[in-house]
C-alpha positions as CSV (number, residue, x, y, z in Angstrom):
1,X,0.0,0.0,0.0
2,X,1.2,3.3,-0.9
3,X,1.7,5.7,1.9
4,X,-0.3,9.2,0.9
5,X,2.5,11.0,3.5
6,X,5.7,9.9,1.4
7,X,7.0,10.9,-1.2
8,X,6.6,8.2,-4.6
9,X,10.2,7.7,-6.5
10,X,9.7,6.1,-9.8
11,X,12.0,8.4,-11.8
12,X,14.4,5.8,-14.4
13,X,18.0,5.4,-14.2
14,X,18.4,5.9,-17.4
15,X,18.8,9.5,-19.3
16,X,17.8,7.8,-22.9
17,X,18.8,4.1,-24.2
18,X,19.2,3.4,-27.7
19,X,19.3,-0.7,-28.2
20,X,21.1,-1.8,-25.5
21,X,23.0,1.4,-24.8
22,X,22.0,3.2,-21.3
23,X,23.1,6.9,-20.4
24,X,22.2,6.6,-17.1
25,X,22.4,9.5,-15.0
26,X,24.5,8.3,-12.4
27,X,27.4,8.1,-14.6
28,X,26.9,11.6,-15.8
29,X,26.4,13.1,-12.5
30,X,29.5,11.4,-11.7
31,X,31.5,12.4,-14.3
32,X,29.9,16.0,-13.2
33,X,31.6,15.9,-9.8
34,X,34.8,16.0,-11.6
35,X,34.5,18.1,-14.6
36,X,33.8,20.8,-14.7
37,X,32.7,21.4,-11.1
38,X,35.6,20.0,-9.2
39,X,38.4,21.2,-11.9
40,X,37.4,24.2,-12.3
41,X,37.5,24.6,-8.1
42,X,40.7,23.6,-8.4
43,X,41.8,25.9,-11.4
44,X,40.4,28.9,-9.5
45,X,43.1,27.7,-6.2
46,X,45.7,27.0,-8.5
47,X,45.4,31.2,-9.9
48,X,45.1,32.3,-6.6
49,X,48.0,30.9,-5.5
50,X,50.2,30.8,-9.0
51,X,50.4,27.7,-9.7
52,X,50.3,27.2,-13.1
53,X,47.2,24.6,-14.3
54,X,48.9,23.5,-17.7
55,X,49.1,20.5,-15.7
56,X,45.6,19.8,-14.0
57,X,44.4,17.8,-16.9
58,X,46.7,15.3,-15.4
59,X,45.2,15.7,-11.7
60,X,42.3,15.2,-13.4
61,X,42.9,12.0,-15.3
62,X,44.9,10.4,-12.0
63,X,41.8,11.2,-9.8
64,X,39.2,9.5,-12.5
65,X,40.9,6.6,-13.3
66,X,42.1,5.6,-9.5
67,X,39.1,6.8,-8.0
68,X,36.6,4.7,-10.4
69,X,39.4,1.7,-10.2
70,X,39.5,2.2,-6.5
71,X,35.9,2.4,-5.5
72,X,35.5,-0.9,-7.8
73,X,38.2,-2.8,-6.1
74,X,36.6,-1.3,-2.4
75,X,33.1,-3.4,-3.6
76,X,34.9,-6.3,-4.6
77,X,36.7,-7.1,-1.7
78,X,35.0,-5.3,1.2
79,X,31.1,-6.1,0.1
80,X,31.0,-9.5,-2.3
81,X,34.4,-11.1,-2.4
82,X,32.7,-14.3,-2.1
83,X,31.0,-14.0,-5.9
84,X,33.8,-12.2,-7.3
85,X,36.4,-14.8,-5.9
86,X,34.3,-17.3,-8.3
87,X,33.3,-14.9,-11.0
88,X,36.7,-13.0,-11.4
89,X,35.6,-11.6,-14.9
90,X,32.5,-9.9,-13.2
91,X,35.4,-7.4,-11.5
92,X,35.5,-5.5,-15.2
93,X,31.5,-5.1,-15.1
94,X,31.1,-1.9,-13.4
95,X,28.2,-1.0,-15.5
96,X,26.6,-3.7,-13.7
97,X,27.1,-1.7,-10.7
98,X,28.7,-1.8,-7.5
99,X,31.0,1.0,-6.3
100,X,32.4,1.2,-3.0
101,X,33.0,5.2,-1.5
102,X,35.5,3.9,1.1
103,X,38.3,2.0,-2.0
104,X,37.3,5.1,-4.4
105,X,38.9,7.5,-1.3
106,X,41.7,4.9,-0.9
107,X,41.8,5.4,-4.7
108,X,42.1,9.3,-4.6
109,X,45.4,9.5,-2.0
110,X,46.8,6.5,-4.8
111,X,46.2,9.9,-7.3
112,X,47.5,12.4,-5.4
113,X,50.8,10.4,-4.4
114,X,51.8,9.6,-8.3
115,X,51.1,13.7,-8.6
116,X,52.4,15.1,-6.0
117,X,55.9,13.1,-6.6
118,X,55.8,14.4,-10.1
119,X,55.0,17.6,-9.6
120,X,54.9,18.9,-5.9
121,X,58.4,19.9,-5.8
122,X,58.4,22.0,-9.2
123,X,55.5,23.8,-8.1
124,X,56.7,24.4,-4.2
125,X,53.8,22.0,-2.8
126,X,53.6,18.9,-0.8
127,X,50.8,15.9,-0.7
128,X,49.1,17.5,2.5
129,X,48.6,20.6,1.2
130,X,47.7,19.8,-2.1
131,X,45.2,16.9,-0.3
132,X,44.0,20.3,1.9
133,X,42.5,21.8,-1.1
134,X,41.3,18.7,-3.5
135,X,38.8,17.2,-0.9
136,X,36.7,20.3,-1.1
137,X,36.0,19.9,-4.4
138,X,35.6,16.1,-3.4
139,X,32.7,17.2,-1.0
140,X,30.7,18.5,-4.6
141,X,31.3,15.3,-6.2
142,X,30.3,13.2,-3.4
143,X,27.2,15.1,-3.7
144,X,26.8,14.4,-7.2
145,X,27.7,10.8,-6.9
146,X,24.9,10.4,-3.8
147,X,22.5,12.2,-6.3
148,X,23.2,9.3,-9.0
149,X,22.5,6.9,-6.0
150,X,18.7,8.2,-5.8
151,X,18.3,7.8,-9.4
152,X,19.4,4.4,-9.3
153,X,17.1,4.0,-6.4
154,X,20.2,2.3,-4.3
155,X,21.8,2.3,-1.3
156,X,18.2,4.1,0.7
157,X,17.8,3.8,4.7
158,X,15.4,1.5,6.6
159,X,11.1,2.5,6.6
160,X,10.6,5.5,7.9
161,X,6.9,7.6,8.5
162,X,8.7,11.0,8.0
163,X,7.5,13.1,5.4
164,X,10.2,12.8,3.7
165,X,10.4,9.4,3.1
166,X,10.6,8.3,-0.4
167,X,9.0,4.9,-2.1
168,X,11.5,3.4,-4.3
169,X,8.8,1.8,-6.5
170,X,11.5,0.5,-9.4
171,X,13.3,-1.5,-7.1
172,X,10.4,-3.0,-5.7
173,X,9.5,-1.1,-2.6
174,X,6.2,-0.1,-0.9
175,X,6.5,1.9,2.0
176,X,9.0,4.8,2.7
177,X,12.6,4.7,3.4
178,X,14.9,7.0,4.6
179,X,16.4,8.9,1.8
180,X,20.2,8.1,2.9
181,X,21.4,9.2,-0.4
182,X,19.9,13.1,0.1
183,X,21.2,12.9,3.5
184,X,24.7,12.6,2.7
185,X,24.3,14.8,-0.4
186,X,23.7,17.3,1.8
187,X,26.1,16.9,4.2
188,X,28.8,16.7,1.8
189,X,27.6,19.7,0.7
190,X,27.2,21.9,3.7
191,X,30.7,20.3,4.4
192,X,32.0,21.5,1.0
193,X,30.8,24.9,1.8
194,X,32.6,25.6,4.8
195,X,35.7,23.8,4.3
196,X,35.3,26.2,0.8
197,X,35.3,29.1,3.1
198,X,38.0,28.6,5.4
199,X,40.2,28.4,2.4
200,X,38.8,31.5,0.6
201,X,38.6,33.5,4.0
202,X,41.1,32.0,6.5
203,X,44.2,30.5,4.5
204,X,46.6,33.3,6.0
205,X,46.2,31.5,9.1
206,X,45.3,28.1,8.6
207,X,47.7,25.8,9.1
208,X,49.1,22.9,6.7
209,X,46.6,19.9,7.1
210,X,43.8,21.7,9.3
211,X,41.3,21.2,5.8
212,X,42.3,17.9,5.1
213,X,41.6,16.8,8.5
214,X,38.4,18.8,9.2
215,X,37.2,16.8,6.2
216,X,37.9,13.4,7.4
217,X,36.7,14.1,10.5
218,X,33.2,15.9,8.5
219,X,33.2,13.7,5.8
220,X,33.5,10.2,7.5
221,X,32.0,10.9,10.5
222,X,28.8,11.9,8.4
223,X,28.8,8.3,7.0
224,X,29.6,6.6,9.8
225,X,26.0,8.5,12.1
226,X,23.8,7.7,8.7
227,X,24.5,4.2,8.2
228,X,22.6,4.0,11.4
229,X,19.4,4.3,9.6
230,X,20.8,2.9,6.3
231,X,20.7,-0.3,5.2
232,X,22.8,-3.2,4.6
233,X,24.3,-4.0,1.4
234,X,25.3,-7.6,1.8
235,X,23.6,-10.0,4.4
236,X,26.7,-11.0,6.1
237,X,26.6,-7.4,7.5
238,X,23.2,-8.5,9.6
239,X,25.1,-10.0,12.3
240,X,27.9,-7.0,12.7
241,X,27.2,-4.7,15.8
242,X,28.5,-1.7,13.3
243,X,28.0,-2.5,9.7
244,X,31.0,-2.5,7.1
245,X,30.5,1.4,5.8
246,X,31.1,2.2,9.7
247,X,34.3,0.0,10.4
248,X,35.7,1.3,6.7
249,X,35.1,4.8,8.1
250,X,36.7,4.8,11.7
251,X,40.3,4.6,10.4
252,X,39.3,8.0,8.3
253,X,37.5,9.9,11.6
254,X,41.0,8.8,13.5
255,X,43.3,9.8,10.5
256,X,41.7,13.0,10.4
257,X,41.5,13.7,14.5
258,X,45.5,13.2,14.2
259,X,45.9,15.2,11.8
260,X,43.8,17.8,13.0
261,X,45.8,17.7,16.4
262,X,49.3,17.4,14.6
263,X,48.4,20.6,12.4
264,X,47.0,22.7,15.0
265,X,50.2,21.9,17.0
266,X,53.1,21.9,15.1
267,X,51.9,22.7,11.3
268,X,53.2,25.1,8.9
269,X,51.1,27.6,7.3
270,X,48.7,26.5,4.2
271,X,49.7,28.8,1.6
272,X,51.8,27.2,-1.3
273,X,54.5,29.1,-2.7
274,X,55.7,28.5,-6.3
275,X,59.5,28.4,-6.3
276,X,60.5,32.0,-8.0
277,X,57.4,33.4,-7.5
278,X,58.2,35.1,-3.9
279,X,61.0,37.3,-5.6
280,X,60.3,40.5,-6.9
281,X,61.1,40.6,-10.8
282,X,62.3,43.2,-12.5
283,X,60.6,44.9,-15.6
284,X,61.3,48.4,-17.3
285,X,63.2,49.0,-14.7
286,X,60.8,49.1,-12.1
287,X,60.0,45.6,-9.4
288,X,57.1,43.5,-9.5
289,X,55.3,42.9,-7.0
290,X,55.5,39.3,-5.8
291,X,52.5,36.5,-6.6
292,X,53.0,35.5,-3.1
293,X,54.8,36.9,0.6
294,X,55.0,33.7,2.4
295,X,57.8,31.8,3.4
296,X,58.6,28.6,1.0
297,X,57.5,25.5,2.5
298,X,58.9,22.2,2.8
């Protein structure tokens, strides 16, 4: 029986399908997170702080390939290593679903390593710092990615008699669940914003690592309080106290609590200087004023 109260989701997946191709609108929302939204977040950090962005098509291509190989691998073995232990050639099927936000983020410091040892010390930058200001434009995407969750109707909370509870009809439901995929759309967002505004407002005195912590602590943390009323993905999960999102995102609130500390204590500022850019230059005979005053970092 449909509840009058609730809210009825029967939207498709799909954007259009032509034979047996599907746009689906989780992988264009996902692709969204990246580009243009989270790129051009980063462009706009990398002018304020002169770096030069010939080379954030390759941040960008790192991040997409080891975040989508990473969040893969995350399902595989965390969620349904039983199947794919004896269907190996299902690992390649990602269009079948099954994506894993937990390996994806593993998958994103994999990215950010391989870039930062190519390019951090050309550029005056480290991997904390450059982490500091990717995961806000991480928040957006996480939003987007939670947004193609709805659509796919997947991944919802337990019933619920709020108003806002939505009937997944296309994947068989009839009564109303906790929308756990607007709930962490939100928070990722509300997240985004203010770790978006410390940086814009506050990076003279923020210190190297403060952002990249809050978010782990913000970001995690989120997941771990909503899983509460989410619910389980694989059976074997039924007879865990905590459920495996929540033991996949304690190591991430602690990371980010010691990091928090360690930068609050003994961390060097945020900025980023660009080797050469903190002299003054000379042209027509007259200096230039320097991109940025700071000290160089290490």
């Amino acid at each position: 029986m449909i509840d009058l109260l609730s809210i009825t989701w029967d939207v498709s997946p799909d954007i259009l399908q032509i034979g047996n191709f599907h746009l689906k609108w989780y992988s264009i929302l996902f692709m969204v997170g990246f580009f243009p939204i989270g790129y051009y977040i980063m462009r706009s950090f990398y002018k304020r702080e002169g770096i030069p962005v010939e080379n954030l098509d390759y941040l960008l291509y790192a991040l997409l390939i080891c975040a989508l190989i990473g969040s893969r691998l995350g399902h595989v073995f965390f969620y349904d290593w039983a199947y794919y232990k004896a269907h190996p050639w299902e690992i390649l099927a990602t269009w079948k679903g099954g994506l894993a936000s937990h390996g994806g983020a593993v998958g994103v410091l994999i990215a950010m390593w391989w870039y930062v040892h190519k390019y951090g010390k050309k550029y005056g930058f480290g991997y904390i710092q450059i982490l500091d200001r990717l995961v806000i434009p991480i928040c957006f995407a996480g939003m987007f990615i939670r947004f193609g969750n709805l659509f796919n109707s997947e991944i919802y909370g337990h019933a619920t008699d709020l108003p806002w509870g939505f009937i997944f009809v296309r994947d068989g439901q009839t009564i109303a669940k906790h929308p756990t995929q607007l709930y962490e759309a939100f928070s990722y967002l509300l997240l985004g914003l203010g770790l978006l505004w410390l940086y814009r407002h506050k990076l003279d005195k923020l210190k190297t690592g403060t952002i990249f912590g809050l978010f782990l602590i913000g970001l995690f943390g989120a997941r771990f309080l909503i899983e509460f009323v989410k619910e389980n993905q694989e059976a074997f999960e039924e007879s865990m106290v905590l459920n495996m999102g929540q033991w996949l995102s304690v190591p991430f609130i602690v990371a980010g609590i010691s990091l928090l500390i360690y930068s609050l204590k003994w961390g060097k500022p945020a900025k980023i200087v660009v080797p050469g850019n903190n002299k003054p230059q000379q042209k027509g005979g007259k200096e230039k004023t320097p991109l940025v005053h700071t000290k160089s970092l290490n």
